[in-house]
DSSP file (Angstrom, degrees, kcal/mol; ACC not computed):
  #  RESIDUE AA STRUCTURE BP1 BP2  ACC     N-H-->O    O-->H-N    N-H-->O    O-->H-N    TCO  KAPPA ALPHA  PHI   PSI    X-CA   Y-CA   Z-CA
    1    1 A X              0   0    0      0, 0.0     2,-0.0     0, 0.0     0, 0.0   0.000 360.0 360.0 360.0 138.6    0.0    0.0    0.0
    2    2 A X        -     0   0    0      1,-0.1     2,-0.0     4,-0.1     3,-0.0  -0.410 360.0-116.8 -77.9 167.2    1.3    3.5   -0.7
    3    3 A X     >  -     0   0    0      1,-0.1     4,-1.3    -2,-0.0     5,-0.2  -0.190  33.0-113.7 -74.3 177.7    2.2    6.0    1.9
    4    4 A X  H  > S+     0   0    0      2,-0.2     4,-2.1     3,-0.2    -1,-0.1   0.992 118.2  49.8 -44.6 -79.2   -0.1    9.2    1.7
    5    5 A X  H  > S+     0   0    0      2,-0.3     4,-0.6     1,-0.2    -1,-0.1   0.700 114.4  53.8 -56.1 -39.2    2.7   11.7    0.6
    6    6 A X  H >> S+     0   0    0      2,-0.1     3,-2.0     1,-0.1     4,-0.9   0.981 110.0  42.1 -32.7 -79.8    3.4    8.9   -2.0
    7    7 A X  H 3X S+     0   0    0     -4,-1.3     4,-2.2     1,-0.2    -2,-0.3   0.891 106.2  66.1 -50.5 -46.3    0.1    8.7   -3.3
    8    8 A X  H 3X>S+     0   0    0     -4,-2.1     4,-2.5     2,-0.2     5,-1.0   0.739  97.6  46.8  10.1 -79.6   -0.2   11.9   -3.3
    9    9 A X  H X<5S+     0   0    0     -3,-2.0     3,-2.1    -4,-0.6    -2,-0.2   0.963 108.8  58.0 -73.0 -88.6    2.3   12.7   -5.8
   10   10 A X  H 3<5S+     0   0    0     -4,-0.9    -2,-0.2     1,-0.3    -3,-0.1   0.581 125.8  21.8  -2.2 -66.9    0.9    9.9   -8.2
   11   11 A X  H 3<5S-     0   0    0     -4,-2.2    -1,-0.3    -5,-0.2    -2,-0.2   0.797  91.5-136.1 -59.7 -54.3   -2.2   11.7   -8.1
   12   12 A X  T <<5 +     0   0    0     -4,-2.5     2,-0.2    -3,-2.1    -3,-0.2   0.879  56.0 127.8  -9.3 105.7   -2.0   14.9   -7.1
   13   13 A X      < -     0   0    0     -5,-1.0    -1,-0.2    -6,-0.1     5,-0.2  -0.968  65.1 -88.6-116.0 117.1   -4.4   15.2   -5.0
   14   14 A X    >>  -     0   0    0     -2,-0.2     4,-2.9     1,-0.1     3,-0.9  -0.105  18.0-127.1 -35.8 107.1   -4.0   16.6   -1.6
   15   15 A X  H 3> S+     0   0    0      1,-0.2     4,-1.7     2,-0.2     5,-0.2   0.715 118.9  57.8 -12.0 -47.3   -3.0   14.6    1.8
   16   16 A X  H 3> S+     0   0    0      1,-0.2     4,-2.3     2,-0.2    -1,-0.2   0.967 115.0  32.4 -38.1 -79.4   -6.4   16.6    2.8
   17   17 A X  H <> S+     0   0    0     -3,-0.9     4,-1.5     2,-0.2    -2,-0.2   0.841 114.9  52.9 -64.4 -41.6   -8.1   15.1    0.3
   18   18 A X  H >X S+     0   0    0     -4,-2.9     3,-3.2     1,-0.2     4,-2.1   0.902 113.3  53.5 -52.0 -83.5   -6.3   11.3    0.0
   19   19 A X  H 3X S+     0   0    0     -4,-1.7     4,-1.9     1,-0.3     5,-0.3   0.810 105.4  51.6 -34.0 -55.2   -7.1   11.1    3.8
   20   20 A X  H 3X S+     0   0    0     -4,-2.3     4,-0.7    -5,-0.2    -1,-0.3   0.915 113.6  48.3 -48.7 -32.9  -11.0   12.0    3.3
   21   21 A X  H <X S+     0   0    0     -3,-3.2     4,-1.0    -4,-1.5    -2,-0.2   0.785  99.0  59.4 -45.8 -66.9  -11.0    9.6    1.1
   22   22 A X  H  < S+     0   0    0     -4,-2.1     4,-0.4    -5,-0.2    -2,-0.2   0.831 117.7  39.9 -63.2 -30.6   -9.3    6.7    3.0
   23   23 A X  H  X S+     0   0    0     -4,-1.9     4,-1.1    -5,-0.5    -1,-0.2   0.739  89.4  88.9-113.0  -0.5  -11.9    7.0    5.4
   24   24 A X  H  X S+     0   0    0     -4,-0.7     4,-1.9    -5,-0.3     3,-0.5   0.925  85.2  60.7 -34.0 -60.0  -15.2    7.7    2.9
   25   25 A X  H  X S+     0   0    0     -4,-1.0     4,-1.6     1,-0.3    -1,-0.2   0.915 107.4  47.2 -59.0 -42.2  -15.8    3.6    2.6
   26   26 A X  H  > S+     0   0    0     -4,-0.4     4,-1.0     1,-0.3    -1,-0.3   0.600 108.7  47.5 -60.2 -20.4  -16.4    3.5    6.3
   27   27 A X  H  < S+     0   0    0     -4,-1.1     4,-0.4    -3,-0.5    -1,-0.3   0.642 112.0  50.5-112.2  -8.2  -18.4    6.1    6.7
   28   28 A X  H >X S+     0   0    0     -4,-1.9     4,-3.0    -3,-0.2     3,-0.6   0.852 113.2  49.7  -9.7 -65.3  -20.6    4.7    3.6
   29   29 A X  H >X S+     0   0    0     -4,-1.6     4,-1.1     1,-0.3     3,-1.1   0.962 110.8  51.2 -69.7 -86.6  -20.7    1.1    5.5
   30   30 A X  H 3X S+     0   0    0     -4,-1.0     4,-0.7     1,-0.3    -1,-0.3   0.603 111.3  44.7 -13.4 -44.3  -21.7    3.0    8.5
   31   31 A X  H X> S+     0   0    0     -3,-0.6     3,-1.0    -4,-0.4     4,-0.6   0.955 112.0  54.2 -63.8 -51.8  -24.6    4.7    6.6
   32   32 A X  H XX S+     0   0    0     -4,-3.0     4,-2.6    -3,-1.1     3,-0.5   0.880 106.6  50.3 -52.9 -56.7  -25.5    1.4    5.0
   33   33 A X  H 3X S+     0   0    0     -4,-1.1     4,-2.7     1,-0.3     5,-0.4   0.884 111.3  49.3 -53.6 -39.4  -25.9   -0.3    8.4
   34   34 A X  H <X S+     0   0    0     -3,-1.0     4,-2.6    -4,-0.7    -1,-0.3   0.905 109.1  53.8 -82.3 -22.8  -28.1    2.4    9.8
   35   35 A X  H <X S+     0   0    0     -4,-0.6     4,-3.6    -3,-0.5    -1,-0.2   0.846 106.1  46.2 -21.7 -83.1  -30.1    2.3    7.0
   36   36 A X  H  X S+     0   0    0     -4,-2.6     4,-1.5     2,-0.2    -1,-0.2   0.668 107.6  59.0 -66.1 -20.8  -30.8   -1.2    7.0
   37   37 A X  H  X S+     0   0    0     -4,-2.7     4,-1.5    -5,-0.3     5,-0.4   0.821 110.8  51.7 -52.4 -44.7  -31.6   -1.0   11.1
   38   38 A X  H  X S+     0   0    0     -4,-2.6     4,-2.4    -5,-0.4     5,-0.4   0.986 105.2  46.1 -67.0 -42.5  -34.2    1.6    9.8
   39   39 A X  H  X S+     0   0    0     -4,-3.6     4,-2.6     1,-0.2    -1,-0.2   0.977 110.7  57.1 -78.6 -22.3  -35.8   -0.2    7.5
   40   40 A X  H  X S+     0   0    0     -4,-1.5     4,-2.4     2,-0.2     5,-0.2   0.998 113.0  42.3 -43.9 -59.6  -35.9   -3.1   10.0
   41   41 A X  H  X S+     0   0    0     -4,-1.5     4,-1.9     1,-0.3    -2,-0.2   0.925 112.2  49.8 -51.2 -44.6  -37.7   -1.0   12.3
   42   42 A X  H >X S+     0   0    0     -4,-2.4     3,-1.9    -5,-0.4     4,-1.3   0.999 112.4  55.0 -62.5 -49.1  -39.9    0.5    9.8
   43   43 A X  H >X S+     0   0    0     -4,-2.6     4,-1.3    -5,-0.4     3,-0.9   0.870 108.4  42.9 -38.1 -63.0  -40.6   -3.0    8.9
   44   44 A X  H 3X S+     0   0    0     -4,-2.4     4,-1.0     1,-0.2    -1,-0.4   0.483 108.3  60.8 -76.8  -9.2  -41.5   -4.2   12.0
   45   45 A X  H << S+     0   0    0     -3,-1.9     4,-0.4    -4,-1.9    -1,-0.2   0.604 101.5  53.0 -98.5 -23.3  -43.5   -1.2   12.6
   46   46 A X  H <X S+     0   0    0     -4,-1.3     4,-0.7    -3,-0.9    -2,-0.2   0.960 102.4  54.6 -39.1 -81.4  -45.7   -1.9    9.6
   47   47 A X  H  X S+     0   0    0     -4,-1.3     4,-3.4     1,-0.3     3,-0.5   0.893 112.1  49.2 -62.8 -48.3  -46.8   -5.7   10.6
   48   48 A X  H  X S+     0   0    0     -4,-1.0     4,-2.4     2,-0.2     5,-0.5   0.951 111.0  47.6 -35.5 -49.1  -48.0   -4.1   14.2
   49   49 A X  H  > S+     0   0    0     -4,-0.4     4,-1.8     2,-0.2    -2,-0.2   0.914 108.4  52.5 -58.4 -37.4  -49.8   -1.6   12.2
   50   50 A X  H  X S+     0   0    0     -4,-0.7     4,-1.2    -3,-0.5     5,-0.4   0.905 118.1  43.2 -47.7 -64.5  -51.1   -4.8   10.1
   51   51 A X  H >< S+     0   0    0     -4,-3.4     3,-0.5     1,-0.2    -1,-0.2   0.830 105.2  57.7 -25.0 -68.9  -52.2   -6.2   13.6
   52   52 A X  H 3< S+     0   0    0     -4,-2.4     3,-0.5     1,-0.2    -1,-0.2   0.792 114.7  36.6 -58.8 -59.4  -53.5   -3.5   14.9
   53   53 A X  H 3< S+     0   0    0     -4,-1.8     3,-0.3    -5,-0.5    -1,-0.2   0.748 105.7  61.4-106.7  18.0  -55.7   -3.3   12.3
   54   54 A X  S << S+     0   0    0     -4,-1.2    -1,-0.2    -3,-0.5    -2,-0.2   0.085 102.0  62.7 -90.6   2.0  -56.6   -6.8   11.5
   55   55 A X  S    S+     0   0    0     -3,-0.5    -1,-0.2    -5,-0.4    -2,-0.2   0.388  96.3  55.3-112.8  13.1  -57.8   -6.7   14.8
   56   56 A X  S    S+     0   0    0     -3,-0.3     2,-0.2    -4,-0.2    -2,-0.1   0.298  89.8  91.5-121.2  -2.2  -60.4   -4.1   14.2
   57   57 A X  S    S-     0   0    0      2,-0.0     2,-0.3    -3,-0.0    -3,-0.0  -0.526  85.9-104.6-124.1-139.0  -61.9   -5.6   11.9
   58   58 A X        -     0   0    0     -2,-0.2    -2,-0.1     1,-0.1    -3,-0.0  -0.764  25.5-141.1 -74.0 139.6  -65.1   -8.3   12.0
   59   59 A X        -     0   0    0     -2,-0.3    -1,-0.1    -4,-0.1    -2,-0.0   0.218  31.4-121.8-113.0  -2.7  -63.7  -11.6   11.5
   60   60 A X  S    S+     0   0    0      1,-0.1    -2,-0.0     0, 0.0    -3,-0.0   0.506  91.9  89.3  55.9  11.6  -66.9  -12.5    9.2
   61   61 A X        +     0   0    0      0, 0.0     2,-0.3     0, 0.0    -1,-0.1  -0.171  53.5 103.8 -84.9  35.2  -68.1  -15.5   11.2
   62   62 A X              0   0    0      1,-0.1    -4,-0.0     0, 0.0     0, 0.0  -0.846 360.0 360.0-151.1 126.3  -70.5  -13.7   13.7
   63   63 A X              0   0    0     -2,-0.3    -1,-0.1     0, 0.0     0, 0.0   0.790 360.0 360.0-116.4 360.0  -74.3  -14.4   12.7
């Protein structure tokens, strides 16, 4: 792997910049994980709602 101030040069592009960079995919992954823990939640927050209102309504046996 190159050093920064290597890479750098190859590039030019700024240490500033290389270094935002280097840590960009992690903070992506990081988004992606919360992401998918919301739409679990959202998920699960649905089939309650589903519940919740399959339970309100007349079950069609009743004479």
């Amino acid at each position: 792997m190159y050093k920064v101030s290597e890479f750098a040069k190859l590039t030019r592009l700024s240490k500033e910049t290389l270094r935002y960079f280097s840590n960009l995919e992690e903070l992506l992954l990081q988004k992606r994980q919360r992401m998918k823990r919301q739409i679990r939640e959202l998920q699960e927050r649905m089939k309650e709602l589903d519940v919740f209102l399959q339970s309100g309504k007349p079950s069609g046996n009743h004479a």
